[in-house]
C-alpha positions, 0 to 999 in steps of 0.5 A: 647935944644935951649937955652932960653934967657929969662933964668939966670944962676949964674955963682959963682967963684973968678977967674974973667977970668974963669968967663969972660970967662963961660960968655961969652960962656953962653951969646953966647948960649942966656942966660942971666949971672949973677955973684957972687965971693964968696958963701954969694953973691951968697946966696944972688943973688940966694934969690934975682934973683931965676936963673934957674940954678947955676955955682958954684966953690967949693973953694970960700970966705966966704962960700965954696961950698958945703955949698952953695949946701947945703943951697940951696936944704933947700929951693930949687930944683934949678939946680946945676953944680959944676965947680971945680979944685977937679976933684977926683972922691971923689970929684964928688961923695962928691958934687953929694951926697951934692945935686948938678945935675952936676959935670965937673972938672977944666980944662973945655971945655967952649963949654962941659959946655954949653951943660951940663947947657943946659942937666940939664936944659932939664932934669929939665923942661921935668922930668915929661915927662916919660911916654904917658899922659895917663899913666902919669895922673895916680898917683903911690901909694906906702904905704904912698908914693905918686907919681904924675907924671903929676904934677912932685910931691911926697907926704909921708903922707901928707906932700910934698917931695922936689925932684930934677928932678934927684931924681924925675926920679929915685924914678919914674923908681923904682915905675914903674919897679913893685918890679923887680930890676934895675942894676945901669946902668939901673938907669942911663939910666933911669935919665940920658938918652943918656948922661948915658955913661958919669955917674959914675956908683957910681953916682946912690948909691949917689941919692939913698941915698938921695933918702932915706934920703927924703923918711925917708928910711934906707938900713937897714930896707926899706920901699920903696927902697931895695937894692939888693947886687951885682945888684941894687935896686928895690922898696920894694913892687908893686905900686898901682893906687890911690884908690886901697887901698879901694878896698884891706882894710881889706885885708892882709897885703902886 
């Protein structure tokens, strides 16, 4: 994706060389870099400046990073990539559950984590674009689950759903797979795409629990995402266009 320059990316670290230097690749792609050393400047630059996406360290001053990342997906989708000297897959699984899109291990290669920021980027603007328009001009119903995937919107009731695009595009490929059950690694071919390969597998039972905890869901007794042991998940009933439920009342239950 070419970069954008009129797009800010929040650089968050107390190492000022690593962030001269994630800087200066940054700015090299094109886009415009803003800088934060400890988690509350960060907080408050993210209120004040609203980037596109954030560059974050998880040992920081004042507020460490996984408390920024939560923070942040209270109020915001805004894409997230941790940077960090904790590479131990815990680590990475701990950060993805907390909310971030994006995990890259200290040391880095400056030029991986351009191409990272600008993937998640590519993924946040274009989550929407999974299917021909008309087929995507029509929203999936699913019990009291409303998913508009023109709009890139998800409704439980009436109320809005917050998803990131990762969850977006998982909860999407579940709905459209019409209750037949998706291997993890069909998943991550689903959110991540091409960049598949280089996803922890467990990275999918993350988002689903995340996905879970939006949708007010539980493993135990599901209501839109069963879990099938050895294999995968799969959606709990078949989705239905809008307006289906009208022509099925009185019907019997399904």
């Amino acid at each position: 994706m070419p970069a954008d320059s009129t797009r800010s990316i929040l650089v968050v670290d107390d190492d000022a060389k690593i962030v001269r230097l994630v800087r200066a690749y940054l700015e090299r792609a094109g886009y415009r870099v803003g800088e934060a050393p400890d988690g509350r400047a960060a907080l408050a630059a993210i209120a004040r400046d609203q980037p596109a996406l954030v560059v974050l360290d998880l040992m920081l001053p004042e507020i460490d990073g996984l408390s920024v990342v939560r923070a942040i997906r209270r109020t915001a989708d805004t894409p997230i990539i941790i940077l960090s000297a904790r590479g131990m897959t815990a680590d990475r699984i701990a950060g993805l559950a907390t909310g971030a899109d994006d995990y890259l291990p200290k040391p880095f290669s400056p030029a991986e984590l351009v191409a990272r920021v600008q993937r998640v980027l590519a993924r946040s603007d274009h989550s929407g674009d999974v299917e021909p328009q008309a087929e995507v001009s029509r929203p999936l119903v699913h019990g009291e689950l409303r998913v508009d995937r023109e709009r890139h919107t998800a409704e439980l009731g009436r109320r809005p759903v917050a998803l990131t695009a990762i969850e977006f595009r998982l909860l999407v490929a579940l709905l459209e797979a019409d209750g037949r059950v998706l291997t993890r690694d069909q998943l991550l071919d689903a959110v991540y795409g091409l960049e598949a390969e280089a996803v922890l597998e467990r990275t999918i039972d993350v988002h689903i629990g995340r996905l879970r905890d939006k949708l007010e869901d539980t493993a135990a007794e599901p209501r839109f995402v069963a879990t099938v042991r050895g294999v995968g998940y799969r959606s709990t009933v078949r989705p239905e266009p809008i307006g289906a439920r009208a022509r099925i009342a009185g019907g019997p239950a399904r």
